[in-house]
Every structure is written in C-alpha cells, then in structure tokens.
C-alpha positions as a printed NumPy array, in Angstrom:
array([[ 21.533,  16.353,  15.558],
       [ 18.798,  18.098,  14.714],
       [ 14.637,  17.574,  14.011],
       [ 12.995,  17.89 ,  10.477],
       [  9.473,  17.384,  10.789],
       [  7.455,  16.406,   7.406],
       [  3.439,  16.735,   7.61 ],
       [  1.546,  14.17 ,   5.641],
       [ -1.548,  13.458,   6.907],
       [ -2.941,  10.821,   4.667],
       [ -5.103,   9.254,   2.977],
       [ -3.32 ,   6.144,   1.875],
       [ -2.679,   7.214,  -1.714],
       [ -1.053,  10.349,  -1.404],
       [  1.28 ,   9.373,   1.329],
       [  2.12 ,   6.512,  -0.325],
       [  2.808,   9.387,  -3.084],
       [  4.688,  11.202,  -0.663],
       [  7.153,   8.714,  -0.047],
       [  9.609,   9.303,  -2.628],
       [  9.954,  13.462,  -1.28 ],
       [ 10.325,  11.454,   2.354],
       [ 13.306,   9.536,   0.706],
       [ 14.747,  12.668,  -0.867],
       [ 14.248,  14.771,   2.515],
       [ 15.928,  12.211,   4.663],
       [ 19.086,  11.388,   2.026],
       [ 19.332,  15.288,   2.335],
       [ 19.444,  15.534,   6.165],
       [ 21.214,  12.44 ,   7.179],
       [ 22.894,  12.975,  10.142],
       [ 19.161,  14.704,  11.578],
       [ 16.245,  13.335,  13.028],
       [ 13.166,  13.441,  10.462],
       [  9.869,  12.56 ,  12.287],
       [  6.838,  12.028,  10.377],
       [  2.921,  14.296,  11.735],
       [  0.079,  11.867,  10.323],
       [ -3.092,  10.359,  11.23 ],
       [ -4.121,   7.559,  13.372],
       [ -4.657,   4.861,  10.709],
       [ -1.312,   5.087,   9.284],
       [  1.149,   5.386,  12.262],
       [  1.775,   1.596,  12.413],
       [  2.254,   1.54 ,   8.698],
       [  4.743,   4.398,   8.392],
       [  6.827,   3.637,  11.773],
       [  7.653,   0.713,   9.441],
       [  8.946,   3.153,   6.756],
       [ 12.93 ,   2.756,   6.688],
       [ 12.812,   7.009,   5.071],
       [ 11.987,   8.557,   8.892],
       [ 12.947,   7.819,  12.054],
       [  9.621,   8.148,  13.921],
       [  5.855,   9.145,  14.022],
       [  4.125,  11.97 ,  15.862],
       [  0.433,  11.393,  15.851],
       [ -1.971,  14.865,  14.914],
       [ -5.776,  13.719,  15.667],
       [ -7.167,  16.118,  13.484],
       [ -9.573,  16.883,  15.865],
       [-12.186,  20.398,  14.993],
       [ -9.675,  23.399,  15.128],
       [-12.347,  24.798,  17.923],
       [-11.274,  22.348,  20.424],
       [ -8.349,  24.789,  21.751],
       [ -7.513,  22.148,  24.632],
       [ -6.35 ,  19.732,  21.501],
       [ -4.301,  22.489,  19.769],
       [ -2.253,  23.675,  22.874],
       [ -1.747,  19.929,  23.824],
       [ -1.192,  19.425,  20.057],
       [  1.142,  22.639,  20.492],
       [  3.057,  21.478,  23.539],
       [  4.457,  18.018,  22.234],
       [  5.334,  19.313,  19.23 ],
       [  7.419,  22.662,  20.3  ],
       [  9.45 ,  19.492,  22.852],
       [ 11.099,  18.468,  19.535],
       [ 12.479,  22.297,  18.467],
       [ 12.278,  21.512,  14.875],
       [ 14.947,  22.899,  12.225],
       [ 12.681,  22.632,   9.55 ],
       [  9.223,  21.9  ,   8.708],
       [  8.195,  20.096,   5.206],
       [  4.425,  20.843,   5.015],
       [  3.534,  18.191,   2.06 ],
       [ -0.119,  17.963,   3.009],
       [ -0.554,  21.74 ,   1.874],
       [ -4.432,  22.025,   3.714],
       [ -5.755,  24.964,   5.051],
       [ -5.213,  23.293,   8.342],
       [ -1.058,  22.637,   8.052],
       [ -1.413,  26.296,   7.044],
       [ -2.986,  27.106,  10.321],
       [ -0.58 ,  24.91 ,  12.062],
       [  2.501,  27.192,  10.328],
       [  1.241,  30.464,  12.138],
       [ -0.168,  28.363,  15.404],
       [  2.824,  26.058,  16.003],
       [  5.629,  26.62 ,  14.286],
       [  6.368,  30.48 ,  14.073],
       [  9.914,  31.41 ,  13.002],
       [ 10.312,  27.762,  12.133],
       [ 11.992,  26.962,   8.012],
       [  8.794,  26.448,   6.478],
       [  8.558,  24.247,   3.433],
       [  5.277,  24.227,   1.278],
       [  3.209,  24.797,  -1.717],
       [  2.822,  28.358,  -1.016],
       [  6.494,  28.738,  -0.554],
       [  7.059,  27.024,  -3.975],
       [  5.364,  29.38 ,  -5.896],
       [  7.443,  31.857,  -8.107],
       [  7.257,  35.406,  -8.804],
       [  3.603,  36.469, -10.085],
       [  2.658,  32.381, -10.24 ],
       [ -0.778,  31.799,  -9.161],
       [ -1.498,  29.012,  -6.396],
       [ -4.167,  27.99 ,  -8.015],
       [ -2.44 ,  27.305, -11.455],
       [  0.904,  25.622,  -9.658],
       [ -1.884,  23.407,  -7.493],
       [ -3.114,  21.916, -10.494],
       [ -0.016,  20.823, -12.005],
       [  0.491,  16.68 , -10.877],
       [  1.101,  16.612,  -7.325],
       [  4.521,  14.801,  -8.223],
       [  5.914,  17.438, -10.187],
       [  4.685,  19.794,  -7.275],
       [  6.537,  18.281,  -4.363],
       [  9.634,  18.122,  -6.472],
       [  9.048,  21.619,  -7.023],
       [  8.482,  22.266,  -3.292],
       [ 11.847,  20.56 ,  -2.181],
       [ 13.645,  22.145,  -5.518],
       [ 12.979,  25.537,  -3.45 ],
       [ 14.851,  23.604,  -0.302],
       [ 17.648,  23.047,  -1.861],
       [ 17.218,  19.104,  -1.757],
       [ 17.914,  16.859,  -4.814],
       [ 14.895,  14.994,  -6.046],
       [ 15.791,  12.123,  -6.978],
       [ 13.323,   9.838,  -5.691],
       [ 10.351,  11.821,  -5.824],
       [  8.675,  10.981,  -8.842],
       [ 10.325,   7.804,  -8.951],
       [  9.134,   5.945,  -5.712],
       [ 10.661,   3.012,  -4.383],
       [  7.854,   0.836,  -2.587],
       [ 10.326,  -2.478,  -1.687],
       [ 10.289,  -1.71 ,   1.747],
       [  6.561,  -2.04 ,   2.055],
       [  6.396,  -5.414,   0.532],
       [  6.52 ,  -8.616,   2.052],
       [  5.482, -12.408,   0.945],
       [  2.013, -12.306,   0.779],
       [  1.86 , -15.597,  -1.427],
       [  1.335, -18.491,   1.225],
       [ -1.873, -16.053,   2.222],
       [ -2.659, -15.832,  -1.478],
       [ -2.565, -20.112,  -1.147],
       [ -4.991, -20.429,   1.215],
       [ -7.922, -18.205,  -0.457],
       [ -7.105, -19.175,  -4.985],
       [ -4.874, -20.76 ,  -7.104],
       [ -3.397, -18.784, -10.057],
       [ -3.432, -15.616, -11.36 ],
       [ -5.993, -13.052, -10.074],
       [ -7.913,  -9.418, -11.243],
       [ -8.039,  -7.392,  -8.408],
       [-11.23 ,  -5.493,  -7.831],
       [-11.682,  -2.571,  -5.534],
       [-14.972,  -0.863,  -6.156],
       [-15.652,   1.448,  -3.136],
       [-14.127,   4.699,  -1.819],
       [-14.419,   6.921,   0.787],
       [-18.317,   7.695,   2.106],
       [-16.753,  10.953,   2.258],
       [-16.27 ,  10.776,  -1.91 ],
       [-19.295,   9.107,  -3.491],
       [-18.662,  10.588,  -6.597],
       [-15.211,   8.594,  -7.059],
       [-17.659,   5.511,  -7.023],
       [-18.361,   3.483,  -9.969],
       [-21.912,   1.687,  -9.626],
       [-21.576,  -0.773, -12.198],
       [-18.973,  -2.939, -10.448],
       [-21.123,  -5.794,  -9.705],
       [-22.078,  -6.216, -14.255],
       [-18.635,  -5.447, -14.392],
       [-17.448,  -9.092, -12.246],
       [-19.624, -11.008, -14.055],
       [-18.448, -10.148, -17.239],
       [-14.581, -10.401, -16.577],
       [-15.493, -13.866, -15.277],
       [-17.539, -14.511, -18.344],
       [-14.621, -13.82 , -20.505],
       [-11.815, -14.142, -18.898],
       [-12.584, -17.071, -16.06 ],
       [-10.232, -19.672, -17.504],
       [ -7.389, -17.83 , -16.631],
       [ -7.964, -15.347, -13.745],
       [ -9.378, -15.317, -10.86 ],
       [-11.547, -12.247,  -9.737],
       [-10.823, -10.99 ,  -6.172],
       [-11.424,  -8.282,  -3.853],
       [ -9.698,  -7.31 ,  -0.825],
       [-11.75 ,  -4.893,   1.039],
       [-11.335,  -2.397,   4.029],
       [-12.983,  -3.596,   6.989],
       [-16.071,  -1.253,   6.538],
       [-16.391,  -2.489,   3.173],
       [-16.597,  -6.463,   4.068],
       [-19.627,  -6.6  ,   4.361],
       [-20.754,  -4.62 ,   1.322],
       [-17.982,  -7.451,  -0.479],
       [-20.401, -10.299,   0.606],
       [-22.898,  -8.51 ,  -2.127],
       [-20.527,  -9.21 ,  -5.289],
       [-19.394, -12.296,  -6.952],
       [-15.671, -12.351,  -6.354],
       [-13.203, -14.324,  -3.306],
       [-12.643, -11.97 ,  -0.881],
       [ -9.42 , -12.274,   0.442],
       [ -8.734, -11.563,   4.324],
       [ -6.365, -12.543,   7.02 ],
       [ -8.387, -14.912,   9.95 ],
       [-11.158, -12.992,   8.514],
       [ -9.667,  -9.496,   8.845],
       [ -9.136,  -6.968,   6.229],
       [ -5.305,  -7.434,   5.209],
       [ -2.945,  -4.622,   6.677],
       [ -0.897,  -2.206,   4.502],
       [  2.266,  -4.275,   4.171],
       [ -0.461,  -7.281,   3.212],
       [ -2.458,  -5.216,   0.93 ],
       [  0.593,  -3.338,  -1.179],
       [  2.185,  -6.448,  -1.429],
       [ -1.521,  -8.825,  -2.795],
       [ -1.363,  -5.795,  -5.664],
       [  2.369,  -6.397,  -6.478],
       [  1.452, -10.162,  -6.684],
       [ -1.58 ,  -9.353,  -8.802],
       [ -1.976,  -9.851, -12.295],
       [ -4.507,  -6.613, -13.173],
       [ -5.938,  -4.363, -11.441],
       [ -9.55 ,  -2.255, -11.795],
       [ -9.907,   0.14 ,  -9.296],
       [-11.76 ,   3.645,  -8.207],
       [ -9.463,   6.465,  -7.925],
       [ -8.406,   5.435,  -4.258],
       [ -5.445,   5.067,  -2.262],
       [ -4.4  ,   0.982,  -4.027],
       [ -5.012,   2.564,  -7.41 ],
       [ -1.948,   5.15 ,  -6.447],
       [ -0.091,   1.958,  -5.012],
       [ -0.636,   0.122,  -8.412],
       [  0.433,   2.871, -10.557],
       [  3.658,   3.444,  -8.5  ],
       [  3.996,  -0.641,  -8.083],
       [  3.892,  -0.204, -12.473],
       [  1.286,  -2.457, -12.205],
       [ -0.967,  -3.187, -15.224],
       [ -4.667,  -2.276, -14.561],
       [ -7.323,   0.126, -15.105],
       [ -8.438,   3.335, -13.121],
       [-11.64 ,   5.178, -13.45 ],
       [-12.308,   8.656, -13.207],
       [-15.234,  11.353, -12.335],
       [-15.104,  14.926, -12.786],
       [-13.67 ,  15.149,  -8.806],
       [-10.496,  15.375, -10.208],
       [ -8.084,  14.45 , -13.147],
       [ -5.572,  11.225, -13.751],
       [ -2.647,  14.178, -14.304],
       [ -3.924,  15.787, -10.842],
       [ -2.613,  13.07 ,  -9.142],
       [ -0.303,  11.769, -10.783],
       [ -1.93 ,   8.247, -11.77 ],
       [ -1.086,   6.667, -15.11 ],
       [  1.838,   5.059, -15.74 ],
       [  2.956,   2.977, -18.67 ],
       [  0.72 ,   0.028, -17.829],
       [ -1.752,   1.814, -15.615],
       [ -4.243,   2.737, -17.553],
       [ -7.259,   5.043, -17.052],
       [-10.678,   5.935, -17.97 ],
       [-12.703,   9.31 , -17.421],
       [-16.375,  10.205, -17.367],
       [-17.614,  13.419, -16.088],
       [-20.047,  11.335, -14.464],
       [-19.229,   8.222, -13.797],
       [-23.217,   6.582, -14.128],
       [-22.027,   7.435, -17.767],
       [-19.364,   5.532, -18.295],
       [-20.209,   2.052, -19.478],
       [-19.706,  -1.369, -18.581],
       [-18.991,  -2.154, -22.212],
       [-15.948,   1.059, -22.557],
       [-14.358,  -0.88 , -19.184],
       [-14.467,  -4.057, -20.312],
       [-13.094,  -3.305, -23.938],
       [-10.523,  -1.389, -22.147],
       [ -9.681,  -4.503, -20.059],
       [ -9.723,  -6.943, -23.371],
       [ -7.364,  -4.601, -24.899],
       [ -4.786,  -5.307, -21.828],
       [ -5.643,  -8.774, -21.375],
       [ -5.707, -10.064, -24.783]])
C-alpha cells in the first residue's frame, strides 16, 4: 500500500467542489492510502468524508516562519507519498512542490497545461472542467468530477428544522468573507422584507449564519436558525440547504453547496469573478451579475425570485 496525498486547502465552496476529483482519485487508487492536506476549520468535516482515508492538517502559517515549514516538512516526508494531487493550485502548494515534495509525481494546474497553452487562459476555464483536465493528464477516469455526489454529507436535519419554523423556508445568506467585501450584496436587509411581503404565506425567510456573523443576523428580519444557540456544523448546514425550498445567496461556499445539491435559488455576482469561473449555475441555480454589486437592484433580485417562485 501506498500514500496519495491530495492538497485542498479550502474555503468551504471549492472543496466541497473538489470532492467529486477526491472520488475519482480514490476509485483510481483503491488498494492505496489517500490522505487529505487542508485547513483547520475543515478537518472534522472532511475526516467524515467516506472518498479519503485521513486528514493531515497544513496551518498555513507566513512562509517566513521556517520553524513551521521544516516541522510542516518533517510530518509530511513520514508518509513517503507516491503521488501528490495539488488541487488548490496557489502559489503556496507551488512552493510546497519544490520545498516538500521534490522528485515526488506531481499533479497540478501547471502540469495540465498543453503544448504552447497559456496558464492564464486554461485558469479561467470553470474550475470543474479544470480538475477533470488535471486528473485527465493522470491517467484517472473522471467520472465524478463534475458530477458530485454530496449524500454522504447529509444527515436529518428536520427535527432541528421543527424546533425553529414550520413549513417551507427561503434561505438567506448575505455575508462573505471580511477578506472579500466586494462579494457582498448591501441590500439584503430591503431584500427580506420584500420576499416576506410577497411571498410570506407560503415561506418562511431564514438565515443560518457562521458564528462571526450571528450577531450581524440579529440586525435583519429573518429566524435564525442555530443548534443550542450555535452556528450549525457542516453536515447541519449542507443538509438545512438540501431541505430548503430556495435559496439567495452571495457567491460563498453554501451557494457552491446549493448548486451541486441542484437546488433552486439565486446567486449574485460582482466583478471578483464570474458564475462560469467557478462553476456555479446549474439548471435551477440561477444567477445574477453586476460589475458592482451597489448596482444591482433590489427590484432585478426580486423579479428574478418571482420568476422561480411563481
């Protein structure tokens, strides 16, 4: 037996995109170990995931800490990895290849890329098509890739659904990252009022924030839906959008859950990147762009929304 090693550092939405390339990777190399290098915040969350068998965790810390690196360095070379699947594709996993892992079969964008083919054009083809691309080059059958199978990350979420509404429910997420203001629609607050306006009767509007977003949840008119007055986990959070009956959403990590989940629902775009990009848009996910997003109106979302609704 030996050790694959696939690099997927997060956020939420794109490994939750990269899940389909896990299941191809592992189908490929059954009879190996194939350990997962991600962050902190999703290590419980993935150990749960049935496509790897376990999860090394890579604090990210500043590349000029060298005492992190060569610790960094020295659990990883334990596991003498066969291959290495690099699907975060950063300047830092690039580092990693020449720091860590020389000699090593390296998988990656960069190794994708045919003859004459510019980086730059192949990384703005949807990230989807680009990791089947990426394990096309390996050799492994994509079968999974761009069609990802979520099941295992679902559980019965409905008796905690019980306690907070009864009925059908919008789902609301209106923040993102600090890190990304510019994914961040302002108008979310008009925009609750109005779906309750119209649409009241027959849905409830809820959120279900991120811890460091509970508080800001307090400020808009919708249930907020937590467990003993916690933000819900993964497995609780994929699983209260499978249950849901629409979604509105930045471009963040549960709009990527509900296009993959084929959920119907609405995702809104800046100019920070495109709905092809990354692969968000399915047949009942729909979305909006605005090269700024203060432009995009309250009245455009909600006609969007009566289209789908009515």
């Amino acid at each position: 037996m030996s050790n694959i090693l696939i690099i997927k550092h997060g956020s939420l939405g794109d490994l939750i995109q990269a899940n389909g390339a896990m299941k191809d990777i592992k189908e490929s190399f059954p009879n190996d170990k194939v350990l997962l290098l991600t962050t902190p915040p999703y290590v419980n969350f993935m150990s749960t995931c049935p496509y790897i068998n376990g999860v090394l965790i890579d604090k990210r810390l500043p590349r000029w800490n060298i005492f992190y690196l060569l610790r960094l360095r020295k659990m990883l070379s334990r596991f003498q990895f066969k291959k290495v699947f690099d699907l975060q594709n950063s300047s830092r996993t690039n580092f990693y290849k020449n720091f860590f892992f020389k000699g090593v079969d390296w998988s990656s964008s960069e190794t994708s890329l045919e003859k004459n083919q510019n980086k730059k054009d192949f990384d703005n083809e949807p990230v989807l098509k680009r990791m089947k691309v990426q394990l096309q080059k390996s050799s492994i059958k994509t079968n999974y890739t761009e069609n990802l199978d979520l099941s295992w990350a679902l559980k019965n979420i409905k008796p905690l659904i019980n306690q907070h509404i009864e009925g059908n429910y919008i789902l609301i997420f209106p923040f993102s990252s600090e890190k990304h203001k510019d994914k961040i629609w302002p108008y979310f607050a008009e925009l609750i009022k109005e779906i309750k306006s119209i649409f009241g009767k027959k849905y409830n509007v809820v959120l279900a924030p991120a811890s460091n977003e509970i508080e800001k949840s307090k400020n808009l008119n919708a249930t907020i839906i937590l467990n003993n007055g916690k933000a819900l986990d993964l497995i609780e959070l994929i699983s209260f959008i499978k249950e849901s009956s629409y979604i509105v959403s930045n471009d963040t990590g549960p709009a990527h859950i509900a296009s993959h989940l084929n959920k119907k629902g609405l995702a809104l775009f800046g100019s920070h990147t495109s709905p092809k990009k990354v692969s968000i848009g399915s047949n009942n996910m729909r979305t909006l762009e605005e090269k700024n997003l203060r432009d995009l109106k309250v009245k455009t979302v909600i006609d969007r929304i009566k289209i789908d609704l009515d």
